[in-house]
N, C-alpha and C positions, 0 to 999 in steps of 0.2 A: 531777750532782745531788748537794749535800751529804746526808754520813749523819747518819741521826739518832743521838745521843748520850741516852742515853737522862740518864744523872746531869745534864748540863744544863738537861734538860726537868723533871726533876722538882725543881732546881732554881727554874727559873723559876716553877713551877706554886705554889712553894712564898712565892718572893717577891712571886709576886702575890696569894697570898691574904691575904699578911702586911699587904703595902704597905696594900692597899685597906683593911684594918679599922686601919692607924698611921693613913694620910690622916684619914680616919673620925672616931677619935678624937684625935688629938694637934694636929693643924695647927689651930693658931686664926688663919690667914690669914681676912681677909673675900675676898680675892680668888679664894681657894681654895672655892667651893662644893660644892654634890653633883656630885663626881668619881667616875668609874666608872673602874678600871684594866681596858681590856680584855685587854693582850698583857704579855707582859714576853720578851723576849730575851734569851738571856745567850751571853756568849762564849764560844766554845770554850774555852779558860783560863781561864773564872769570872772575869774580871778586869773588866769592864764589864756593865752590865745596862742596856736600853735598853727602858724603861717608857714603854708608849702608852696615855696617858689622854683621857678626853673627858668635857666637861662637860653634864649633861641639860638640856638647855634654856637652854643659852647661845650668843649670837652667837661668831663664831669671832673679833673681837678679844678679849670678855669669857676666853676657852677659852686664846687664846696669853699673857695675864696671869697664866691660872690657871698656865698651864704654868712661867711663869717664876719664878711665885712657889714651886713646887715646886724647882725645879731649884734653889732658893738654901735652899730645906731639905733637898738630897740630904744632907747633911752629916749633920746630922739625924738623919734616917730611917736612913741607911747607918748610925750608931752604933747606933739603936733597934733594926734589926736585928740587930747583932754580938749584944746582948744574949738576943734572944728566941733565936735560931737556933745552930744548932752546927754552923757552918762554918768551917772553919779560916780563912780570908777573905773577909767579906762584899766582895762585885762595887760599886766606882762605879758610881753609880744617875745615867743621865740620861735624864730625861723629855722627851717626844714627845706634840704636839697629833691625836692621833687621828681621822682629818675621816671613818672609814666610815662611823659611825653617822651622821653628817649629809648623807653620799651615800647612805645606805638610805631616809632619810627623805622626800628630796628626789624620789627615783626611787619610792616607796610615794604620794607626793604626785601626780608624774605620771601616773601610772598611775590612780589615784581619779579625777583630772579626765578622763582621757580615757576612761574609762569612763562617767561623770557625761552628759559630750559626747555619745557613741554611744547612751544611752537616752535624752536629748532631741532629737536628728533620729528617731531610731525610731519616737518618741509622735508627731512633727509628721508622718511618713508615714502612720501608721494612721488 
């Protein structure tokens, strides 16, 4: 079981709050819509950060464009960071299509129908 590093985490907690409000404001991608940064990862060495986003309400081709469109403004973003933050070396940022939230959904979905289900045979026995 890896340990936890704590300067990592706080790290990461740090470039996710950053990322989600540069995304937010800076990216005038159209392909880039309302993004949500759920995770961010960083490496033991601070030398990669691997940022898992997902898009609200987008198909997952629309969500893997969002993604690519990020990943060609890691450049970008990795500078906008250097400037806001005081880390000796901002971490290569590459971005990841995040599919939870669209498996919470899906499984929030089936679970409504099949409850839906079970109260209409229940009404047709009474």
């Amino acid at each position: 079981m890896p340990r936890d590093f704590p300067r990592t985490r706080r790290v990461a907690e740090q470039l996710q709050r950053e990322l989600a409000e540069l995304i937010r404001r800076e990216i005038r991608d159209p392909r880039v819509g309302n993004m949500t940064v759920a995770e961010v990862r960083v490496s033991r060495n601070l030398e990669h950060a691997d940022v898992y986003v997902t898009a609200l309400g987008a198909t997952a081709e629309d969500s893997e464009e969002s993604v690519a469109a990020l990943n060609h403004a890691a450049g970008y973003l990795r500078r906008q960071l250097g400037q806001m933050l005081k880390l000796r070396a901002i971490p290569a940022l590459r971005f990841h299509y995040d599919a939870s939230f669209d498996r919470g959904a899906h499984l929030s979905r089936l679970i409504d129908e099949a409850v839906a289900e079970d109260q209409e045979k229940g009404e047709g026995d009474g």
